[in-house]
Every structure is written in C-alpha cells, then in structure tokens.
NUMARLO-276718 format. One line per field, with one value per residue (C-alpha): x, y, z; residue in three letters; residue number from 1. Coordinates in nm, 2 decimals, padded with zeros to 4 digits. Example, Ala and Ser with C-alpha at 12.3 -4.5 7.8 and 13.67 -1.06 7.14 Angstrom:
! residues 2
east	(01.23/01.37)
north	(-00.45/-00.11)
up	(00.78/00.71)
resn	(ala/ser)
resi	(1/2)
This chain:
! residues 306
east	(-02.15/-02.29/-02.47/-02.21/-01.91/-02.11/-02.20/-01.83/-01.74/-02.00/-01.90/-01.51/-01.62/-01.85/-01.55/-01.30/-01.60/-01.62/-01.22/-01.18/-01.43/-01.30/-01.53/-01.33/-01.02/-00.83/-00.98/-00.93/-01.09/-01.07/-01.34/-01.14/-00.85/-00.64/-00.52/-00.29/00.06/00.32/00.04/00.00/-00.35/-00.56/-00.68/-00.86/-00.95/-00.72/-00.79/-00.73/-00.95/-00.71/-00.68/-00.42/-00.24/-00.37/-00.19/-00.18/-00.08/00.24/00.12/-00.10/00.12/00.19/00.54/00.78/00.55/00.55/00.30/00.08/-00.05/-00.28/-00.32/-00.69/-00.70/-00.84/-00.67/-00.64/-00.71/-00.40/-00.22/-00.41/-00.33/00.05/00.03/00.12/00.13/00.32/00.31/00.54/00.52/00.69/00.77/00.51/00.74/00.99/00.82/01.12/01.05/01.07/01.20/01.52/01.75/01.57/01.22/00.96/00.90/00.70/00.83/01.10/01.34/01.16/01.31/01.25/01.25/00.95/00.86/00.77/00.39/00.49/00.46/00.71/01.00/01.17/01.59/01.58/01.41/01.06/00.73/00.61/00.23/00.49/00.76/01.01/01.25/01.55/01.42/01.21/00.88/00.66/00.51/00.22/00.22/-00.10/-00.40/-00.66/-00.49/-00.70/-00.49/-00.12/-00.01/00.32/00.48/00.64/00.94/00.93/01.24/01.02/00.74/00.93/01.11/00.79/00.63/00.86/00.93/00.56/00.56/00.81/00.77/00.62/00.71/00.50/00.53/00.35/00.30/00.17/00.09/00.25/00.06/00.33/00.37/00.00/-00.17/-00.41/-00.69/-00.69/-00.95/-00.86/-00.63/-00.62/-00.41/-00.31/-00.35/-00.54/-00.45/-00.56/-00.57/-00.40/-00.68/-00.91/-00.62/-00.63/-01.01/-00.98/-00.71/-00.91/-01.18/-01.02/-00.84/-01.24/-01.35/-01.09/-01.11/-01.54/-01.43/-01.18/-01.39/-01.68/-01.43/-01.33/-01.72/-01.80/-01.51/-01.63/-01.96/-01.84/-01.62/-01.91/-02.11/-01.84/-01.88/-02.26/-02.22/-01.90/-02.13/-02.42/-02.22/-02.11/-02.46/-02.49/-02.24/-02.35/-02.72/-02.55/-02.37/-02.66/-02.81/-02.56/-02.57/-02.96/-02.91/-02.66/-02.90/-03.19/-03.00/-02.83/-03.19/-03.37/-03.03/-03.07/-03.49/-03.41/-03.18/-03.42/-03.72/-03.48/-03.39/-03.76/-03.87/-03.57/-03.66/-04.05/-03.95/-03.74/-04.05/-04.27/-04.04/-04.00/-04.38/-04.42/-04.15/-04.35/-04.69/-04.51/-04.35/-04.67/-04.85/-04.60/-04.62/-05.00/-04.97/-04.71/-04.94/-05.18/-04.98/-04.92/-05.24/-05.37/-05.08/-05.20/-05.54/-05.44/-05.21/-05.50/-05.75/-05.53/-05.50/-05.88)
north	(00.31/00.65/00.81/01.04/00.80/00.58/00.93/01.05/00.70/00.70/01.08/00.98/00.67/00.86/01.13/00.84/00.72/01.06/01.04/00.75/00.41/00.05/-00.26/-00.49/-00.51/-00.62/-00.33/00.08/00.26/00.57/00.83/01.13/01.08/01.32/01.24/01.54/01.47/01.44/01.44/01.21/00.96/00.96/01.32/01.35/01.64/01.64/01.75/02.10/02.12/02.09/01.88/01.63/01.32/00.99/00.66/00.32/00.33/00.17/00.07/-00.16/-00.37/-00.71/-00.77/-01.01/-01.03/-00.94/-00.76/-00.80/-00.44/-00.46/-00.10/-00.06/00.27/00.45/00.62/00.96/01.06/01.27/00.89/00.72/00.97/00.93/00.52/00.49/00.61/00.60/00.61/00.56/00.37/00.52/00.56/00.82/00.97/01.15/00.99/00.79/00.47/00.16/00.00/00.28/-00.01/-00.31/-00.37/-00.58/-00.90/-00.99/-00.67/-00.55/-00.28/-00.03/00.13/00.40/00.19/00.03/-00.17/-00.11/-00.12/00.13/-00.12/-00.02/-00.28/-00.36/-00.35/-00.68/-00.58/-00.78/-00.65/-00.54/-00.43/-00.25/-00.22/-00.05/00.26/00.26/00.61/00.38/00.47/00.21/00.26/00.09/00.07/-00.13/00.07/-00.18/-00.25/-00.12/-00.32/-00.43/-00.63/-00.48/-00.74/-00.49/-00.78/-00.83/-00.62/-00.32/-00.37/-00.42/-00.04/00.11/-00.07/00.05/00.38/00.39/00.25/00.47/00.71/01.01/00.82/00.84/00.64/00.44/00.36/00.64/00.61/00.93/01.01/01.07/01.13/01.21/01.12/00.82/00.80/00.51/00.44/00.14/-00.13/-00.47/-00.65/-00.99/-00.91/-00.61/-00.29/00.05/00.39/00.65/00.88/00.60/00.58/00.95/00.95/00.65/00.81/01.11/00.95/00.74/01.08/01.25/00.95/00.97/01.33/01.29/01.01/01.24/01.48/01.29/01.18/01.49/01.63/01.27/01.38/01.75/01.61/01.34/01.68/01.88/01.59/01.53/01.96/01.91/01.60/01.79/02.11/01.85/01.75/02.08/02.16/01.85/01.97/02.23/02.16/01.91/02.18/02.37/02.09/02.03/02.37/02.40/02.11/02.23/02.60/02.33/02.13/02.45/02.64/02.29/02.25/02.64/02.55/02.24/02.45/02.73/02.48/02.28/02.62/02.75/02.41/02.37/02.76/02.66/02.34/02.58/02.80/02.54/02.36/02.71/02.75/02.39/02.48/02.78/02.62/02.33/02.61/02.78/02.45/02.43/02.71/02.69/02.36/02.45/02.74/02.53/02.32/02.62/02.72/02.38/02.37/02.76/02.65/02.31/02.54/02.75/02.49/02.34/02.70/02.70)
up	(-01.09/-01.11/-01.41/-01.47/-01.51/-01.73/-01.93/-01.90/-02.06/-02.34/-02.47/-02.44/-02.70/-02.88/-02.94/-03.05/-03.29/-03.45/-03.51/-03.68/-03.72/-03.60/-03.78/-03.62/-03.37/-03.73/-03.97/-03.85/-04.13/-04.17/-04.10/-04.27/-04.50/-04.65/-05.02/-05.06/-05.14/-04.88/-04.60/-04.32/-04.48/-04.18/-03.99/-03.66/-03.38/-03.10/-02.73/-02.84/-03.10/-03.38/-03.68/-03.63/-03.80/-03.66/-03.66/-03.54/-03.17/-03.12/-02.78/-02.90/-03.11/-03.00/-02.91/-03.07/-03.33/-03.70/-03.80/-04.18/-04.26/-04.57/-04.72/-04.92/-05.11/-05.37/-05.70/-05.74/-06.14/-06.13/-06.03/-06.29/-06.56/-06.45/-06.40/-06.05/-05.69/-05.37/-04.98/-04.73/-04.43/-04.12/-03.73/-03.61/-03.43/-03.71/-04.01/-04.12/-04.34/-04.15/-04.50/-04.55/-04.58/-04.76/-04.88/-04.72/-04.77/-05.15/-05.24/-05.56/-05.57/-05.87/-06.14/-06.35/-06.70/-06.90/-07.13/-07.45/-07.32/-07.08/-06.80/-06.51/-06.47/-06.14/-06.10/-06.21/-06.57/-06.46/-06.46/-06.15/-06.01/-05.70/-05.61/-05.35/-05.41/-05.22/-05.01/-04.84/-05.05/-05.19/-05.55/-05.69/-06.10/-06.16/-06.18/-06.14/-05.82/-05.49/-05.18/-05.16/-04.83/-04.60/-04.36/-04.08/-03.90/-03.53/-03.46/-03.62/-03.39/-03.09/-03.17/-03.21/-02.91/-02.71/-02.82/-02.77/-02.39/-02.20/-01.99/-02.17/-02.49/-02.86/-03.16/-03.40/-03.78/-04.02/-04.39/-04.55/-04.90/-05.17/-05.57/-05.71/-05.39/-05.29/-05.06/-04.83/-04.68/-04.48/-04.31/-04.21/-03.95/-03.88/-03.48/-03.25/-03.31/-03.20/-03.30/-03.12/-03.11/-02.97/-02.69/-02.67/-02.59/-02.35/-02.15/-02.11/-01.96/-01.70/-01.64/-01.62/-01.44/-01.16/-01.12/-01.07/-00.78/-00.63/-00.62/-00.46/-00.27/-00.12/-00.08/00.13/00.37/00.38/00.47/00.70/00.82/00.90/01.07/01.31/01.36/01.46/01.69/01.84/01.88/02.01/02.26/02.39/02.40/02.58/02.86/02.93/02.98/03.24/03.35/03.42/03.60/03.79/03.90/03.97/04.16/04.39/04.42/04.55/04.75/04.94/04.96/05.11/05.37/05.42/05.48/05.68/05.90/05.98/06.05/06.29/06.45/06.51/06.64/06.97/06.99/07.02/07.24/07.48/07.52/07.61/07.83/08.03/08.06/08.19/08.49/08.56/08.60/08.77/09.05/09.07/09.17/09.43/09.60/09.63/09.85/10.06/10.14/10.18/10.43/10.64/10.67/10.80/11.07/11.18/11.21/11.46/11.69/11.73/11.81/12.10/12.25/12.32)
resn	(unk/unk/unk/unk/unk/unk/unk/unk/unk/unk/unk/unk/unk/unk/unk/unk/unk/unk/unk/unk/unk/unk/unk/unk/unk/unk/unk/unk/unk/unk/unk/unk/unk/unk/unk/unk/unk/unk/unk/unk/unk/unk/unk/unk/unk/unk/unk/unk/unk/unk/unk/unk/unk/unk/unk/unk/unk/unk/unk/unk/unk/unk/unk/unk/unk/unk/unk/unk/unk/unk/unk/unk/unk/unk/unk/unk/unk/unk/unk/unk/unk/unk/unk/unk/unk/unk/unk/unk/unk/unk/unk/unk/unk/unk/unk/unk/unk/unk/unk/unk/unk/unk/unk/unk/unk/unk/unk/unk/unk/unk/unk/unk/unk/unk/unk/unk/unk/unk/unk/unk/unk/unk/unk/unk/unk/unk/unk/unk/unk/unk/unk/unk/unk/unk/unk/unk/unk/unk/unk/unk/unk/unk/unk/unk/unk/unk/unk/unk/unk/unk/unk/unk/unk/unk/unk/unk/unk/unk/unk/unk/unk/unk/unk/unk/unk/unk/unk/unk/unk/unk/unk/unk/unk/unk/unk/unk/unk/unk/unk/unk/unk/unk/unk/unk/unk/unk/unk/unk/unk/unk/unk/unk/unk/unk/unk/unk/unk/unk/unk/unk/unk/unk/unk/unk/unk/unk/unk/unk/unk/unk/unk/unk/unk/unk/unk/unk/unk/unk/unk/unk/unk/unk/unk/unk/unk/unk/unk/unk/unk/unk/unk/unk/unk/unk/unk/unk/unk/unk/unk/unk/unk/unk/unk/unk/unk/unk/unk/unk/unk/unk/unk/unk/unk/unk/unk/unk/unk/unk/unk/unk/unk/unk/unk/unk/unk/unk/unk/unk/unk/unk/unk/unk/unk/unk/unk/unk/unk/unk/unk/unk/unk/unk/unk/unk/unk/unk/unk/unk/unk/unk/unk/unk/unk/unk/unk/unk/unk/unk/unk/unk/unk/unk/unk/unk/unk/unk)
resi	(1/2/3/4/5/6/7/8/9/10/11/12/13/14/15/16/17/18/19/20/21/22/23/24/25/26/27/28/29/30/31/32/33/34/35/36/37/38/39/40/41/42/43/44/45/46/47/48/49/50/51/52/53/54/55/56/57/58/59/60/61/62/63/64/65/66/67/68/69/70/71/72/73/74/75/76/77/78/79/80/81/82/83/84/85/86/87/88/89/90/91/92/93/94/95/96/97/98/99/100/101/102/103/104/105/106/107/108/109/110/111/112/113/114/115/116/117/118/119/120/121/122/123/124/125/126/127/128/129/130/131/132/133/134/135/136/137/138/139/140/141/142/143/144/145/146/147/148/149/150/151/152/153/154/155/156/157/158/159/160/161/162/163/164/165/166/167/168/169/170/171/172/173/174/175/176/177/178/179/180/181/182/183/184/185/186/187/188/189/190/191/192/193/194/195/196/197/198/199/200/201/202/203/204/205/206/207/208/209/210/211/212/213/214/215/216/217/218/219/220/221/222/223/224/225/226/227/228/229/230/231/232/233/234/235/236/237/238/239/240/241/242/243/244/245/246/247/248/249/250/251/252/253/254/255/256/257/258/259/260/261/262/263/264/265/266/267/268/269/270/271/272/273/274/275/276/277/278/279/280/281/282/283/284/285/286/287/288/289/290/291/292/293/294/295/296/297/298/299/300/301/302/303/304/305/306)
C-alpha cells in the first residue's frame, strides 16, 4: 500500500473524529451538541464546510431488529426552572416522529395535570418521571433524571434501513431538542451503529483512494506508452542502420566485382602480349635455320663443281 493511501485513510478518520467521537461500536457521543430549542442535538462540518445536523446512519442498522436507544443528557436551568424537557425522536429524512401513532414501549401517554406536589401525572392520573404526548414528543418530568431508554420496533428500523440503502437514498434517526432545551451528550445501543458523518468521511476516502489508483493507473500506462515509443523508435533506428549496411555492402561487393573484372581483363590482355612475342621469337628462330640449310647445300654444289 502506498504512503499516500494509508495518509488519505488516516486524514479521512481523523476528519470523522473531529465530527463526532465513538467509545465503542454501542456508544456515539457527541463531540458538539446543540441545546437550542427545536434544533437537531448533534452538529458536525460537512464536505462543504458547513455546519450540519448529524444522525445515526440508517445504513448501519441491523435489519429485522429492534433497536434499544438510551438517550444520556444534561438539563438545561431554563428546563429545570420549568420541571421538565422534551425531544423528539425522528426519521432523518423529514424529521417526523417515529412514535406519531403510539408510544414506545415502557412509556405513558402525558398530561398536562399534577398533583398537588406539582408532580406531572400521565392520562391515566399516575405519577410519571416521562411520558409521551400524542405529537410524537417525549417529555421528561423528573429532574434528577440524566438517561431514559427508547425501544425503536423492527418494522421502524427496517423503514429507515431501507430508505437509507437505495439508490441515492438518506435517512436515519435524529434527536430534535424541544421545549427548554437539553444537551445530550450521548447514546447507547443494544447493536453497532454508525454515524452518518463517520460514513460521510469513509466514503470520501475510498472515493480519494480510487481516484489516487486511477490515477497511477493511467501515469503506469503513459509510461508503459512512451516505452513502447522508444523501443518502437529503437527499432527504426535499428532498420535503418541495417539498411545502411545492407547498402555499403552492396557498394563493396559491386566495387571488388568492378576490381575483379578489370584485373581479369589486364591479365588475358598481358597473356595475349606475351603469347604474340613467343610466336615471333619462335618464327625468327626459324628462319635463321632454314637459312642456314641453304647455305650448307650452296656450299656442297660448289665443292663438286671443282
């Protein structure tokens, strides 16, 4: 693996860190909550450099599955002074209650009436430390409370997985902060779980990671490319220094055939020369002894004259 894609993958985590802080694949906490009424609880910086609302990634849910979501917060004095506070949890995408219709399980419907202690009652005239409001908000009543428990059913989950898993889809589970405000500061699950902005910072990147391979990718076949170039141009040269050759070869072998010629030439023209100076010696000799012979018969007729 190269030093840059373990770099890439180290600043991508690093980022996610800096949104938000997981202790455990059970526990997100939050790293920068918002306690302002009617805001989403949990804030991080998107790609773009904005502040945005994080929540627990729907694509990280567990299927067929129901899903314990324990909500740890702090009071507000504003809530204290007014003896309760109130959040609601929603679909990310749209913020509707996933509890519109009926409240989870453990919990009461509320009601506005009280004891005479002033201790809120539930629609069925009890006591209660929470309780549900038929809107779909939760309210919590008991002050020295810091943690109530949400059970979101299997059929909730397998919406928001799913919304969560198609094609260009988005959802998940946000905590919106309600009447007098609350700062939570974390929650626990019963499985894994995921914030979206850590899957944000993953997807990114893989996406960095295979655009750094692609491009290495592309730079090994330019290089490859301009190898093939120079052993293509090598080659050429290669040619035509045989071509030369060749060529040179042919000049030598004409000039020694036009050498051999000549020499062959000079030689039957020196052999002809000498072959006429042997006949002429050889016709000289011959005359001198015929002249020879007639001068001995010249002498013998004059001899037997006398």
């Amino acid at each position: 693996m190269k030093i840059s894609k373990i770099f890439a993958g180290m600043s991508a985590m690093a980022i996610a860190s800096a949104m938000v802080i997981s202790a455990s694949a059970n526990t997100l906490t939050v790293a920068n909550p918002s306690a302002k009424e009617w805001d989403g609880f949990a804030k991080y910086t998107n790609a773009e450099g904005k502040e945005d609302n994080d929540i627990v990634w729907g694509g990280s849910l567990t299927k067929d599955s129901d899903l314990s979501m324990t909500i740890n917060f702090d009071w507000t004095d504003k809530a204290k002074e007014e003896k309760f506070c109130s959040f609601k949890v929603g679909y990310a995408n749209g913020w509707e209650p996933l509890f519109a219709d009926e409240a989870p399980e453990g919990w009461t419907e509320s009601s506005k009436d009280t004891d005479e202690d002033g201790n809120r009652l539930d629609a069925d005239g009890n006591t209660c430390d929470y309780a549900w409001q038929n809107d779909g908000w939760l309210q919590v009543y008991n002050t020295e409370l810091s943690s109530v428990t949400v059970k979101i059913p299997a059929s909730i989950v397998n919406t928001i997985y799913d919304n969560a898993s198609a094609e260009e889809g988005f959802d998940g589970i946000i905590v919106q902060v309600g009447n007098n405000g609350l700062t939570i500061n974390s929650l626990d699950f019963d499985q894994d779980v995921k914030w979206f902005s850590e899957q944000q910072a993953e997807a990114a990147a893989n996406t960095e990671s295979k655009t750094e391979s692609a491009g290495e990718s592309k730079a090994d076949d330019s290089k490859a490319a301009d190898s093939s170039k120079a052993d293509d141009s090598k080659s050429d040269s290669s040619k035509a220094d045989s071509s030369k050759a060749a060529d040179s070869s042919k000049a030598s072998t004409t000039t020694t055939k036009t050498t051999t010629t000549t020499t062959t030439t000079s030689a039957a023209a020196s052999s002809a020369a000498a072959s006429d100076n042997t006949n002429q010696a050889t016709g000289a000799t011959t005359g001198l002894a015929l002249a020879g012979l007639a001068l001995a018969g010249a002498v013998a007729v004059v001899s037997k004259r006398k």
